[in-house]
DRENBA-104789 format. One record per residue: residue number from 1; residue in three letters; chain; y, x, z of N, C-alpha, C in turn. Coordinates in steps of 0.05 Angstrom, whole numbers. Layout:
<pafis>
NUM	Ala	A	Y	X	Z	Y	X	Z	Y	X	Z
...
</pafis>
This chain:
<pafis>
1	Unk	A	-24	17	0	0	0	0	25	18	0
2	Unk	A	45	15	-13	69	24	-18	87	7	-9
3	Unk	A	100	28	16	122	14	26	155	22	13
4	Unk	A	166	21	19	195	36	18	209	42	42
5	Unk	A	226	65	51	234	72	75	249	45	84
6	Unk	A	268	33	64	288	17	81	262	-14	86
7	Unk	A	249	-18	81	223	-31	95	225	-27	117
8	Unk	A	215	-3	124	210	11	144	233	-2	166
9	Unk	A	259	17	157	285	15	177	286	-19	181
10	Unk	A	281	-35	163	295	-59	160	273	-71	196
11	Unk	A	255	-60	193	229	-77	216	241	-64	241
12	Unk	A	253	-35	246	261	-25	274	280	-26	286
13	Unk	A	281	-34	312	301	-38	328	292	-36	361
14	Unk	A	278	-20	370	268	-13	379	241	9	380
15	Unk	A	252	38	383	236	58	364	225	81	395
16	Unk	A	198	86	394	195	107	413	184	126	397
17	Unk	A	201	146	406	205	168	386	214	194	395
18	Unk	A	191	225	394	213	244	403	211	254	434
19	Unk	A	237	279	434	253	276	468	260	253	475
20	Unk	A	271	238	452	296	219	458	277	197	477
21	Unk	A	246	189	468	233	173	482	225	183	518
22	Unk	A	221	208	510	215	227	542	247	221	564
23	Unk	A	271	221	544	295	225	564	296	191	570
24	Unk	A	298	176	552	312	151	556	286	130	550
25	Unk	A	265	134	544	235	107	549	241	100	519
26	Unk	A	231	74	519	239	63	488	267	57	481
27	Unk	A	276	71	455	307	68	456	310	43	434
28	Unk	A	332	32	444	344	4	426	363	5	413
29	Unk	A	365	3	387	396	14	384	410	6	383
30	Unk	A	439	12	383	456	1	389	486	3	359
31	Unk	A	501	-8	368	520	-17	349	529	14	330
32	Unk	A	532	35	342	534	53	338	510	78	338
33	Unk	A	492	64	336	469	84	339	452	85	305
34	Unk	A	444	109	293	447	112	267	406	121	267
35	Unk	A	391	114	252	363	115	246	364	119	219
36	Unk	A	345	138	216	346	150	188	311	156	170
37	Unk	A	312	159	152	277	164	146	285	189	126
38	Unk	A	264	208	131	268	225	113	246	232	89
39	Unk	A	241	248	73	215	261	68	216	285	76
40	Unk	A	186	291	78	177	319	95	193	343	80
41	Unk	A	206	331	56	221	359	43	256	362	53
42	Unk	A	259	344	73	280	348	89	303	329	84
43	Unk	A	289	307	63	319	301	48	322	265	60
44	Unk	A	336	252	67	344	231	68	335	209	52
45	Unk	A	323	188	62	314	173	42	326	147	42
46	Unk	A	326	144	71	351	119	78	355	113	98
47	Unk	A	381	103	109	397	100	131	397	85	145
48	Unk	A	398	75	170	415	48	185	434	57	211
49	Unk	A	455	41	210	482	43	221	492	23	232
50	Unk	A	481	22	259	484	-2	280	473	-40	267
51	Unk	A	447	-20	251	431	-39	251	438	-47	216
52	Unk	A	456	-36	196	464	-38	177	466	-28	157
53	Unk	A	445	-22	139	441	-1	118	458	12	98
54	Unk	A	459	35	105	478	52	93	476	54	61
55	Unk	A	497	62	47	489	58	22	482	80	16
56	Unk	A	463	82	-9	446	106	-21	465	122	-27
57	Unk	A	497	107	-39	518	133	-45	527	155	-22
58	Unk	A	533	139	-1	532	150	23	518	172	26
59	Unk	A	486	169	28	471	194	38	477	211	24
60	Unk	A	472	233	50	470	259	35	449	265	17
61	Unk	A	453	285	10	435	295	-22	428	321	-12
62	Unk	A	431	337	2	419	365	16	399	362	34
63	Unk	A	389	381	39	364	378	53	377	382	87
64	Unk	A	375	358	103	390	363	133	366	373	151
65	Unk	A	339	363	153	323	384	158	299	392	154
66	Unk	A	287	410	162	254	424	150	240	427	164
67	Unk	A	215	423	156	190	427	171	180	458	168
68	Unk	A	174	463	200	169	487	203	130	492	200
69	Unk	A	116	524	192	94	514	193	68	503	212
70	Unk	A	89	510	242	70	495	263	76	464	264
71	Unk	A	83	457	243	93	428	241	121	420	251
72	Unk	A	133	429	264	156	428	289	175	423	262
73	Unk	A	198	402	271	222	400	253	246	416	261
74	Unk	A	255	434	246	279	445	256	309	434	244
75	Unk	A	319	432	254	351	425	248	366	439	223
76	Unk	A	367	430	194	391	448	179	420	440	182
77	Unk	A	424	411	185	447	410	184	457	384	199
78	Unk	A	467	368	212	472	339	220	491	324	198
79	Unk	A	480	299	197	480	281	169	506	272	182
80	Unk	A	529	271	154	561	267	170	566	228	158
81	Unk	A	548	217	187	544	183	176	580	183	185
82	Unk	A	590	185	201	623	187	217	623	195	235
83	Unk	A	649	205	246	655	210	266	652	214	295
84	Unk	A	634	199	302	618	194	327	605	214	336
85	Unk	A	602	231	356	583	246	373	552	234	374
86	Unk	A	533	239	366	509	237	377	498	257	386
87	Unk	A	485	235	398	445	250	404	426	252	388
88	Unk	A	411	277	376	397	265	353	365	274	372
89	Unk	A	346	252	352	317	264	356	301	257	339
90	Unk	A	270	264	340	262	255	315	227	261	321
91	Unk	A	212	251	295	184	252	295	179	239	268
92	Unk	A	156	243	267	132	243	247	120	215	256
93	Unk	A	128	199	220	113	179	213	87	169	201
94	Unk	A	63	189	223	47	202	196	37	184	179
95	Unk	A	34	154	179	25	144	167	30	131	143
96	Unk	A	56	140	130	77	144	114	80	165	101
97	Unk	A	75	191	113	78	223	103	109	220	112
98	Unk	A	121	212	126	150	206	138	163	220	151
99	Unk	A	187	228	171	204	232	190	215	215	192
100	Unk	A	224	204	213	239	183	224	259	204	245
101	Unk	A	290	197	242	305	220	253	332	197	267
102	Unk	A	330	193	294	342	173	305	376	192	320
103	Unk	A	401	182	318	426	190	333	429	170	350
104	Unk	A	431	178	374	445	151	388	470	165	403
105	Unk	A	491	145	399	516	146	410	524	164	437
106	Unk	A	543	190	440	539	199	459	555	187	485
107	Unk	A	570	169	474	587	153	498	571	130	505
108	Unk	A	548	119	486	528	94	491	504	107	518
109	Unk	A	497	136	499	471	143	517	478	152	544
110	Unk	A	497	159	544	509	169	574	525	144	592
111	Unk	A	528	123	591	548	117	602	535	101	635
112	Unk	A	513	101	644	503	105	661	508	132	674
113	Unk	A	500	151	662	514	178	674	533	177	679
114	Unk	A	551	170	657	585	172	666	593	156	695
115	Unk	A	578	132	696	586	115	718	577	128	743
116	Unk	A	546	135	742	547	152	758	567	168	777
117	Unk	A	565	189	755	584	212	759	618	213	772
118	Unk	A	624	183	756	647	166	765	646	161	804
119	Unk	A	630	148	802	610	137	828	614	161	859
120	Unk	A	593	181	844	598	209	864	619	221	858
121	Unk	A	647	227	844	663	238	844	677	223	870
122	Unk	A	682	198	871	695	180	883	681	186	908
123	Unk	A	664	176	910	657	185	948	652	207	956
124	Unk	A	653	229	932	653	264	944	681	269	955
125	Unk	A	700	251	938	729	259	943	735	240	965
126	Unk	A	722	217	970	730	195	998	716	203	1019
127	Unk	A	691	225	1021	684	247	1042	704	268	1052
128	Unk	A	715	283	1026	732	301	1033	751	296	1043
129	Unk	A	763	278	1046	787	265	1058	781	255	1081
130	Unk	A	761	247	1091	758	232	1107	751	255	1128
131	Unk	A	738	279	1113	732	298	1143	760	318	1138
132	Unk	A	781	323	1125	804	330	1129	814	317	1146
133	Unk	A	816	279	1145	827	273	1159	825	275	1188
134	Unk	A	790	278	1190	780	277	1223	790	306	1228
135	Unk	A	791	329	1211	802	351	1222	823	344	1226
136	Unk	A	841	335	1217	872	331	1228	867	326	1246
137	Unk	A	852	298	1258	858	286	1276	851	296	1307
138	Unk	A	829	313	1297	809	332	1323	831	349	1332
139	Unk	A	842	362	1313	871	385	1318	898	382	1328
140	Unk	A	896	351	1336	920	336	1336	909	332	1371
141	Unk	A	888	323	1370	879	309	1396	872	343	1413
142	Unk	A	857	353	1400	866	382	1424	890	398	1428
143	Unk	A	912	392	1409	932	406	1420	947	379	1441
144	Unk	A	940	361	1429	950	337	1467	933	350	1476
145	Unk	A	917	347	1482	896	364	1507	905	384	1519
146	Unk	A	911	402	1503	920	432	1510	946	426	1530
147	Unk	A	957	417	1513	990	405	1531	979	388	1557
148	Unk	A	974	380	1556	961	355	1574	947	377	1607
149	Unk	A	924	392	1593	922	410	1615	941	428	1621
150	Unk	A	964	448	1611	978	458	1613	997	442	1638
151	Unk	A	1008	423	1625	1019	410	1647	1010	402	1682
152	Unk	A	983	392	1672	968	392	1701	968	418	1709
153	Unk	A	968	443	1698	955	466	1707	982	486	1726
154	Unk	A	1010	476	1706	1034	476	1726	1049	465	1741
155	Unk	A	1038	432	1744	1042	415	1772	1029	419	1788
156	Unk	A	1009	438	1792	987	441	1803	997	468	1816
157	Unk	A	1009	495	1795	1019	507	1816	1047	507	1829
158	Unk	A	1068	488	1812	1076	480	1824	1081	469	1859
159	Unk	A	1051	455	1860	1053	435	1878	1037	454	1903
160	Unk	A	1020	476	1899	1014	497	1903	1038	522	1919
161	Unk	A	1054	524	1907	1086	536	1920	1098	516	1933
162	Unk	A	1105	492	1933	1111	474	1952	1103	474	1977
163	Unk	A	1073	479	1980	1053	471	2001	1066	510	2015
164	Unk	A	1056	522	1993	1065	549	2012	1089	550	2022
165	Unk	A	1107	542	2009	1138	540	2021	1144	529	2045
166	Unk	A	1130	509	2038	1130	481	2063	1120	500	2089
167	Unk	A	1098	516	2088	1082	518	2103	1097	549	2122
168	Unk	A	1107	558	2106	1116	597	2109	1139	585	2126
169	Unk	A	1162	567	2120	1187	561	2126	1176	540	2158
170	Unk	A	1161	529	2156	1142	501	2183	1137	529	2202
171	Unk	A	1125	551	2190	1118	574	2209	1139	588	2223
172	Unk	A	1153	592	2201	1177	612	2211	1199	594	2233
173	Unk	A	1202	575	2225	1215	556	2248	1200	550	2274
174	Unk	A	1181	548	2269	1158	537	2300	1155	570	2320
175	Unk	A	1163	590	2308	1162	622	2324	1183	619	2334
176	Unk	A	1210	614	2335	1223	619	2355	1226	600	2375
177	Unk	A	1223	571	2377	1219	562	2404	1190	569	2417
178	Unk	A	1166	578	2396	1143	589	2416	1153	612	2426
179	Unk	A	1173	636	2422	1171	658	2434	1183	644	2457
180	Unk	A	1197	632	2460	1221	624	2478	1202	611	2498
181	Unk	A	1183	593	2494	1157	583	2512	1146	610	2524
182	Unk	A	1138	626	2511	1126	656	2523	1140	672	2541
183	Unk	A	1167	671	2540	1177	681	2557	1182	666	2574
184	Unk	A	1189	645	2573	1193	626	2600	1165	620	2620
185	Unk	A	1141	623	2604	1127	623	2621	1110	644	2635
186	Unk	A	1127	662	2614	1118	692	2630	1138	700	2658
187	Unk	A	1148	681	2660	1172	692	2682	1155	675	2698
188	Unk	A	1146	647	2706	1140	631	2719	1108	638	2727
189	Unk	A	1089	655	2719	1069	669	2722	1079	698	2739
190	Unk	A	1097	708	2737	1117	731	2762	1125	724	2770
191	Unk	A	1139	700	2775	1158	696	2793	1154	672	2814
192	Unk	A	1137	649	2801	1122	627	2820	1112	631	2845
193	Unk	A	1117	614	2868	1117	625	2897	1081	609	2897
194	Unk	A	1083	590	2889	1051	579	2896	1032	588	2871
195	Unk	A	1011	596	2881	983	595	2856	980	584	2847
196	Unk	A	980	558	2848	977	534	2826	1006	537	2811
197	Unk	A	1023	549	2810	1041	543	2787	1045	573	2773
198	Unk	A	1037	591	2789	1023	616	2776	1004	607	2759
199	Unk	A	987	590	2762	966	587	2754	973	573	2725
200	Unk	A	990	544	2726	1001	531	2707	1014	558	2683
201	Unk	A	1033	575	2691	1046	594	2675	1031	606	2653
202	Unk	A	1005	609	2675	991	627	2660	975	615	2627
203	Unk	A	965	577	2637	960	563	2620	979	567	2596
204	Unk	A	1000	561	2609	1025	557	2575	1022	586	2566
205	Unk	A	1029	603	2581	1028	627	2563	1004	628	2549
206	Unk	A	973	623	2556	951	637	2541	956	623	2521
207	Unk	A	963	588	2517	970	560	2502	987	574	2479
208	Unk	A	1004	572	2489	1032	584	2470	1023	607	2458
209	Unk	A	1009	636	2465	1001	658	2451	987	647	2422
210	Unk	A	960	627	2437	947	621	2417	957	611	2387
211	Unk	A	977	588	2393	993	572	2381	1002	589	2363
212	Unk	A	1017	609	2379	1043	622	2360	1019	645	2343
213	Unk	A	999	654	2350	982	676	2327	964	648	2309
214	Unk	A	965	625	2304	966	615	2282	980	607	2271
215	Unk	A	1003	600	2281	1030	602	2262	1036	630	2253
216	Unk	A	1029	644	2267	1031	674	2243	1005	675	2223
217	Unk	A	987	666	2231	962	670	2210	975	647	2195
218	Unk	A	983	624	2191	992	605	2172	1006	616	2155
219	Unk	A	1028	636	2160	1053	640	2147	1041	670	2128
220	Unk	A	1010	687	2149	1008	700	2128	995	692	2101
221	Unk	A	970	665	2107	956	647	2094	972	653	2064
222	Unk	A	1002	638	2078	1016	625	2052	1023	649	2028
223	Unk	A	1037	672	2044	1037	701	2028	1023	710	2019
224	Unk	A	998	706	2024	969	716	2013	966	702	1983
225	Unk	A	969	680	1982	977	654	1965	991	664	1947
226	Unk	A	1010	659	1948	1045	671	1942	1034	701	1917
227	Unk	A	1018	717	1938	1024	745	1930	1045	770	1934
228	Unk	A	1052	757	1958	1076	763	1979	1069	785	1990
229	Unk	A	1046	775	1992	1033	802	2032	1030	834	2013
230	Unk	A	1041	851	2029	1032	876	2016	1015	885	2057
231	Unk	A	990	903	2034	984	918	2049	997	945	2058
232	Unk	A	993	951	2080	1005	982	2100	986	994	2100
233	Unk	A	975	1013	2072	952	1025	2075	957	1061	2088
234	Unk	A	928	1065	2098	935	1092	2107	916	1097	2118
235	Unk	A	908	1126	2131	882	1133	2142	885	1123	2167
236	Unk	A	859	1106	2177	850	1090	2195	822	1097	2205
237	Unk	A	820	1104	2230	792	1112	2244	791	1088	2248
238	Unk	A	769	1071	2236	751	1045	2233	741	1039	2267
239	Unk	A	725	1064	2271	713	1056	2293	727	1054	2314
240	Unk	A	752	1076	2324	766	1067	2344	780	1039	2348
241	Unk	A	781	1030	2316	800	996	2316	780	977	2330
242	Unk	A	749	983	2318	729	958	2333	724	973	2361
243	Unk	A	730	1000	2372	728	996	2402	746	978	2421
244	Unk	A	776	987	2396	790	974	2416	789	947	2414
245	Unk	A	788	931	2393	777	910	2389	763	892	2417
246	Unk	A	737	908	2410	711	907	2418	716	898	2459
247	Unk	A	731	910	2460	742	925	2496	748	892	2511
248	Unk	A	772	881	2487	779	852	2501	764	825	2486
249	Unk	A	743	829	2473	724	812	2467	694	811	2486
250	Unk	A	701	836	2499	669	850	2509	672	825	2542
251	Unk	A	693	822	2547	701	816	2569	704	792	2577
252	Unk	A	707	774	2551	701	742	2549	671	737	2541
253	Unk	A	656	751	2535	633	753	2526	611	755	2552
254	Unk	A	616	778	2568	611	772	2594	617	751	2608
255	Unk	A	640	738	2613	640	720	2633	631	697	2622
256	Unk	A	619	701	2594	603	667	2591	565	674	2595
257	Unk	A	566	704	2612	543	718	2611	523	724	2583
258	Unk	A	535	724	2567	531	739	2536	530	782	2540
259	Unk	A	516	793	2525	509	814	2512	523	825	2499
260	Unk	A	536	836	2508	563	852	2486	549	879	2481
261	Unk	A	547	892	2448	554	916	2439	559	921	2418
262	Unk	A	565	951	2409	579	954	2382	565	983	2375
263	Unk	A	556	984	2349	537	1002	2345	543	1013	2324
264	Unk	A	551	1042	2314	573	1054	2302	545	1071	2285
265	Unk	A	537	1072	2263	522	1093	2244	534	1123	2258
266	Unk	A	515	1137	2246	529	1159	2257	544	1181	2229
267	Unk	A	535	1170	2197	547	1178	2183	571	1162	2171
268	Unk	A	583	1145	2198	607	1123	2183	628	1141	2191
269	Unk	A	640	1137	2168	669	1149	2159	687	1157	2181
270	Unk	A	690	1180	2179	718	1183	2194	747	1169	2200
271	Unk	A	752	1172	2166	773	1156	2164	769	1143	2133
272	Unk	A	781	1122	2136	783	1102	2118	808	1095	2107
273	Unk	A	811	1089	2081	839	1079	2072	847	1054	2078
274	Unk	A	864	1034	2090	866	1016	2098	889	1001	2106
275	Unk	A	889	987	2121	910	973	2134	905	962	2158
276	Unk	A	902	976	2181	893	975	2211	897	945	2217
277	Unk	A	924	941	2215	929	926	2223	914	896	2222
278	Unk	A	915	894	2194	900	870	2179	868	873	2192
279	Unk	A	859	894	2185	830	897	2198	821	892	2218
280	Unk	A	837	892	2241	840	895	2259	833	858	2266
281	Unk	A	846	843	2253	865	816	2254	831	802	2243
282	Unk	A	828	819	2216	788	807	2213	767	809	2231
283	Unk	A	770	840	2244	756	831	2272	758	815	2288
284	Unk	A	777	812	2302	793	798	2324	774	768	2310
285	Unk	A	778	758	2286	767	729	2282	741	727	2288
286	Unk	A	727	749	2270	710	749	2271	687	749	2302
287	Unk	A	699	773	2312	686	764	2346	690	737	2361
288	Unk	A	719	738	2359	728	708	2376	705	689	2361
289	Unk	A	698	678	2340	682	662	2325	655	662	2336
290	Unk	A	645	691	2342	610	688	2343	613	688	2376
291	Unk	A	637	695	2391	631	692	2433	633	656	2427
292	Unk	A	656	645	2419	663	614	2417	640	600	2419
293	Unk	A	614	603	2396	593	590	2381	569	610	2397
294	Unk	A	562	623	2401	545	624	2429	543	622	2457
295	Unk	A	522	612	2463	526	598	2490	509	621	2505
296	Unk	A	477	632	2488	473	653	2504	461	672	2484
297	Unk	A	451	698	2495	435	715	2485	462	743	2480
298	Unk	A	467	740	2459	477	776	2451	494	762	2428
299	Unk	A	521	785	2428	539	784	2407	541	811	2394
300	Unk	A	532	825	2370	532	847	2363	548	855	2342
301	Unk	A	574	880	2342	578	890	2317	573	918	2312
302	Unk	A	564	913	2284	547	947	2271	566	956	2256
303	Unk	A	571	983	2255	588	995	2232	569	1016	2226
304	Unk	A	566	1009	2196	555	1026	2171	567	1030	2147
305	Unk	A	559	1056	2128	570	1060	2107	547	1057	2084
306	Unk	A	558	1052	2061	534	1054	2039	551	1052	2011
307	Unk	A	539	1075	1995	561	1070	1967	586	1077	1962
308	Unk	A	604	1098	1980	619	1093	1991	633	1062	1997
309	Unk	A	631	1047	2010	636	1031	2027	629	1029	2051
310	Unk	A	647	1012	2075	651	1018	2096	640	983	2107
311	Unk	A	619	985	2115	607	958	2128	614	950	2156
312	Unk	A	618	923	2158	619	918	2184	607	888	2186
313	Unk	A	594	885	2200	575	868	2211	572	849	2247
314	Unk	A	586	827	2245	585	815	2270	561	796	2270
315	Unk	A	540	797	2291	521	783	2297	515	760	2319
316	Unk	A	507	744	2321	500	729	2345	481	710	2349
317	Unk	A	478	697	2370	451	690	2377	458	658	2374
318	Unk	A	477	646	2369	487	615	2378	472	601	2360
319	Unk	A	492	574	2358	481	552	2353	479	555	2318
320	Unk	A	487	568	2302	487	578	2272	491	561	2253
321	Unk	A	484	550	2227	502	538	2213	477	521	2195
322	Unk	A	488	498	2186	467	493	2158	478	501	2135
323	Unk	A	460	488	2109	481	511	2078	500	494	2082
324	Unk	A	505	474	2088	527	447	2078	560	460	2089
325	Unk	A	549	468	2116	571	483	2124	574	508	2121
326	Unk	A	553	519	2113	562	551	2106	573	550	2073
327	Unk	A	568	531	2060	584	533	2038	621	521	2036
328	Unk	A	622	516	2062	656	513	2057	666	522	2080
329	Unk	A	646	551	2099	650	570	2112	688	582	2116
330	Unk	A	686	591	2084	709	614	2079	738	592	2057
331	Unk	A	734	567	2064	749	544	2060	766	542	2079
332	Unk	A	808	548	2064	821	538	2098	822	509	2107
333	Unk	A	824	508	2125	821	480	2145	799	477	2140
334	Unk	A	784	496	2145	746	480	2145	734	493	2159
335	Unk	A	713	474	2188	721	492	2206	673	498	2202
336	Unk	A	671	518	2214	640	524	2210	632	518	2229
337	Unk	A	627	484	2234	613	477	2268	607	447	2259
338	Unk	A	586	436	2268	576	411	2266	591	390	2288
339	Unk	A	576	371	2289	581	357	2313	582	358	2338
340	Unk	A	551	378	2343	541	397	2373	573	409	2381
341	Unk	A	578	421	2365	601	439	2366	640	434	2365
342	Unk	A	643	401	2369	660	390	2366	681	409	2383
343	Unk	A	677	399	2407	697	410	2437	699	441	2423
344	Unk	A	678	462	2412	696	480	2408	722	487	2382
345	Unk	A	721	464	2373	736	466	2347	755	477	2340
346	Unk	A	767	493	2323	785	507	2319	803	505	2300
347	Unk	A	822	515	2285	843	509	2264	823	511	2236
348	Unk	A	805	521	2230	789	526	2208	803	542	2186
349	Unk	A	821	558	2197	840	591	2179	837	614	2178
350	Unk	A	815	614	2203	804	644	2211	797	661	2188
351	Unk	A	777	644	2181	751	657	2160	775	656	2137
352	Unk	A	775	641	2132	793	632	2106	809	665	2098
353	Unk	A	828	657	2123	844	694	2122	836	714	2120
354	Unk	A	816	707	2132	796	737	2138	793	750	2116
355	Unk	A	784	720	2093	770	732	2064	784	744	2058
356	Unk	A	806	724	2054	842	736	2030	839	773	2034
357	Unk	A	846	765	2068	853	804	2075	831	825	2064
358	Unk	A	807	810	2071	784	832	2051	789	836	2020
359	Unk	A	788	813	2012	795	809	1981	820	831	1968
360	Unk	A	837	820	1991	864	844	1990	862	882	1990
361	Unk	A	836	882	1998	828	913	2008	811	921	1983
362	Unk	A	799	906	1960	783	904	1943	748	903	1952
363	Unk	A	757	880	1973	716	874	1985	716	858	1980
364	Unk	A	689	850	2005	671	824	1998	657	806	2030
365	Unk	A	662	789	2031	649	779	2057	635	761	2051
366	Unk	A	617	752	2070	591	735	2065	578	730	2095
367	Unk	A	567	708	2093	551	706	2116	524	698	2116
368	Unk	A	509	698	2124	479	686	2134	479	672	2165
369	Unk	A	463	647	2167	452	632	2181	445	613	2182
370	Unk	A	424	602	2203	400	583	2203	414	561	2228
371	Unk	A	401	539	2222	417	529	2251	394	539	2279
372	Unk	A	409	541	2303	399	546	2323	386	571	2323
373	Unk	A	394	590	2306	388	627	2302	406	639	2297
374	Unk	A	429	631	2297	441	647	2300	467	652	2272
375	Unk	A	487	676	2269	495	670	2255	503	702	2241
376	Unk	A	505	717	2216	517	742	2220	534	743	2193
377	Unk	A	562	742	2201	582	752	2182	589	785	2177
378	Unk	A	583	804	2151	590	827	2147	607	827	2118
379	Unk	A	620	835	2124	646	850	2105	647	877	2104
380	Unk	A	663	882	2077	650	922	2068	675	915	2048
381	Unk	A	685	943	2051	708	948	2038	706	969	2025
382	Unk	A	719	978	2012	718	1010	2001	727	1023	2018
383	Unk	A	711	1057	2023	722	1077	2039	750	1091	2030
384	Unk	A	750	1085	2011	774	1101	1987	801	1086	1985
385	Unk	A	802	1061	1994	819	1042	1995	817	1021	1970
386	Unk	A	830	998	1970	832	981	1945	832	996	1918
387	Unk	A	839	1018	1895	842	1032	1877	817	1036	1874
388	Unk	A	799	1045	1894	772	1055	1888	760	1032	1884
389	Unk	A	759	1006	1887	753	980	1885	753	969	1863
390	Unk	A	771	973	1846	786	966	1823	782	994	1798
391	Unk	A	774	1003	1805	763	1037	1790	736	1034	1783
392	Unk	A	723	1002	1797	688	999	1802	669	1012	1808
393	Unk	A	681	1023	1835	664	1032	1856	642	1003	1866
394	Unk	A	611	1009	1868	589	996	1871	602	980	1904
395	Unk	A	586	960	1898	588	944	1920	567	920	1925
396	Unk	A	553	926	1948	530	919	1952	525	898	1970
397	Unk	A	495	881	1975	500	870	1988	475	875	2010
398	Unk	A	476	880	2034	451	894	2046	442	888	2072
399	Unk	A	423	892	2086	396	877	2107	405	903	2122
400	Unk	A	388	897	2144	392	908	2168	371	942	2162
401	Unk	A	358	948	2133	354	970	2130	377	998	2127
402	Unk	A	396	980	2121	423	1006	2114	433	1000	2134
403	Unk	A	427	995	2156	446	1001	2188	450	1017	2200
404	Unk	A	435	1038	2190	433	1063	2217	419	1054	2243
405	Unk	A	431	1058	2258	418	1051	2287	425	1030	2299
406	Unk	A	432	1003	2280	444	978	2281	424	967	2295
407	Unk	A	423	949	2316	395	935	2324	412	898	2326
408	Unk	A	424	895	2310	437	863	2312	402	854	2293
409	Unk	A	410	826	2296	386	810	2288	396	792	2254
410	Unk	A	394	798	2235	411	782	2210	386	771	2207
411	Unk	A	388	742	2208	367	719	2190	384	713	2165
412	Unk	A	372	716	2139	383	701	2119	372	670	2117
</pafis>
């Protein structure tokens, strides 16, 4: 049977054929989509053009393409039906001795792509904006933040210098009618004709002493604070400060029938860089604290060296602490005594100061205790003074093996 190509074209409109069938399934054509038949000698036999047969004048007369000898069609030339961009593809009609060579429109075959493409441009660019914008907005919200704490962080010390001011100026006013109490009742302790009002004198004065050395510990509190307080450093024999110390502590310690001693290493420093005075003022708390809070057994302080540093260690046998209270120990106005321990209660600035002035020397203080075992606060300073502290000289923290001939009792 003898057909004719445009036979052929006139029956298709729907052709699977080619890549073009692998990229796009069965293709349909469309208004602009051009189907062609050739012979195997490359030449055009006849056309269709959105479904509309081209005229024979029309076609080309050259050969547009050739069969190669593994059969494969190669491309000579693209058939100029107009203007239009295509896609071309093609195959073997074998049953014809044919090529069939299909263009489809490149704005038809793509335009799913295009929309696509349309599609993700649009929400790549409504992403990008949207996390610019949340960067704005993150950058916007931490610099309020920033300001925000800034401000709290200088009402704060603000309100911080207030409290010291309040507190340095409350001190410095409350010392001169207490000296004026001290002397008046130091006259009335010499000069009172009856014992009982000797006796009274003597109350206000011990009263008033007390009074007026925490209004000086308050006012140094606040300088410590401040950054006010300078130390009076200088060579200081350590051990003679805790004898003398030691001398009017040993003596309240006895009369509540307590164990007084003080147990000196025998390679502790001669002299030490320091500030006597202040040191002096950490002992002084520190004893008064562990005679106050024992009722019996032994009150012990050890002086040892280690590292160059200069240890000192107050021990005792009392009523001792739980963590709850040893953790707000070295807290001012917080005082280290339970309920048992009400009646002895104290200002809760001791410790507090104590630290500052160590801290001030470039040490370290700490305590251990258990309840009803007891309690032992040691502090260690540099032998070299604060410079050697700050230079990072070692600083340790140590048991009753680096004592020397220490025999106090430390429970951690």
């Amino acid at each position: 049977m003898r057909v004719r190509p445009e036979q052929i074209l006139s029956r298709l409109r729907k052709i699977d054929v080619g890549p073009m069938a692998r990229q796009f399934g069965t293709i349909e054509l469309g208004a602009r989509d051009v189907a062609a038949i050739l012979g195997l000698d490359g030449r055009v036999r006849a056309a269709l053009l959105g479904g509309v047969q081209v005229p024979v004048a029309r076609l080309p007369k050259h050969q547009v393409i050739k069969r190669l000898e593994d059969g494969t069609i190669e491309k000579v030339s693209v058939p100029e039906v107009d203007a239009t961009p295509r896609l071309w593809s093609g195959g073997y009609l074998d049953d014809y001795r044919l090529i069939i060579v299909v263009g489809m429109s490149r704005q038809d075959a793509l335009v799913d792509f295009e929309l696509h493409r349309r599609i993700y441009l649009i929400g790549t660019s409504a992403f990008t904006v949207g996390v610019g914008l949340l960067t704005i907005l993150a950058a916007v919200l931490a610099r309020r933040q920033k300001r925000t704490l800034q401000r709290l962080a200088a009402t704060e010390r603000q309100s911080n210098e207030l409290k010291s001011t309040f507190l340095a100026k409350i001190s410095h006013d409350l010392r001169t009618p207490l000296n004026g109490i001290l002397g008046f009742s130091e006259l009335v302790k010499t000069t009172a004709n009856e014992p009982e009002q000797r006796q009274y004198g003597e109350y206000i004065h011990d009263s008033s002493s007390h009074l007026l050395d925490l209004v000086n510990m308050i006012l140094d509190l606040a300088k410590l604070r401040n950054g006010t307080l300078q130390l009076r450093l200088g060579e200081v024999d350590l051990r003679q400060v805790a004898m003398s110390v030691s001398r009017m502590h040993a003596i309240v310690a006895r009369q509540k029938g307590l164990e007084f001693r003080v147990d000196v290493a025998e390679d502790f420093p001669e002299r030490i860089t320091c500030d006597g005075v202040r040191i002096r003022e950490v002992l002084n708390n520190l004893l008064h604290n562990a005679i106050k809070f024992t009722r019996a057994g032994h009150v012990t302080m050890d002086l040892f060296a280690l590292d160059g540093q200069a240890f000192v260690r107050v021990s005792d046998t009392g009523i001792g602490m739980t963590d709850e209270i040893k953790s707000r120990l070295f807290q001012p106005f917080s005082e280290g005594r339970d309920e048992a321990s009400r009646g002895q209660a104290g200002a809760g600035i001791g410790l507090a100061f104590s630290r500052e002035l160590v801290a001030l020397h470039g040490g370290e203080i700490e305590a251990t205790s258990q309840p009803g075992h007891g309690t032992s606060v040691t502090f260690w300073i540099p032998v070299a003074g604060p410079r050697a502290a700050r230079a990072g000289a070692p600083v340790h923290s140590v048991t009753n093996e680096g004592t020397g001939n220490a025999t106090g009792t430390d429970r951690r």
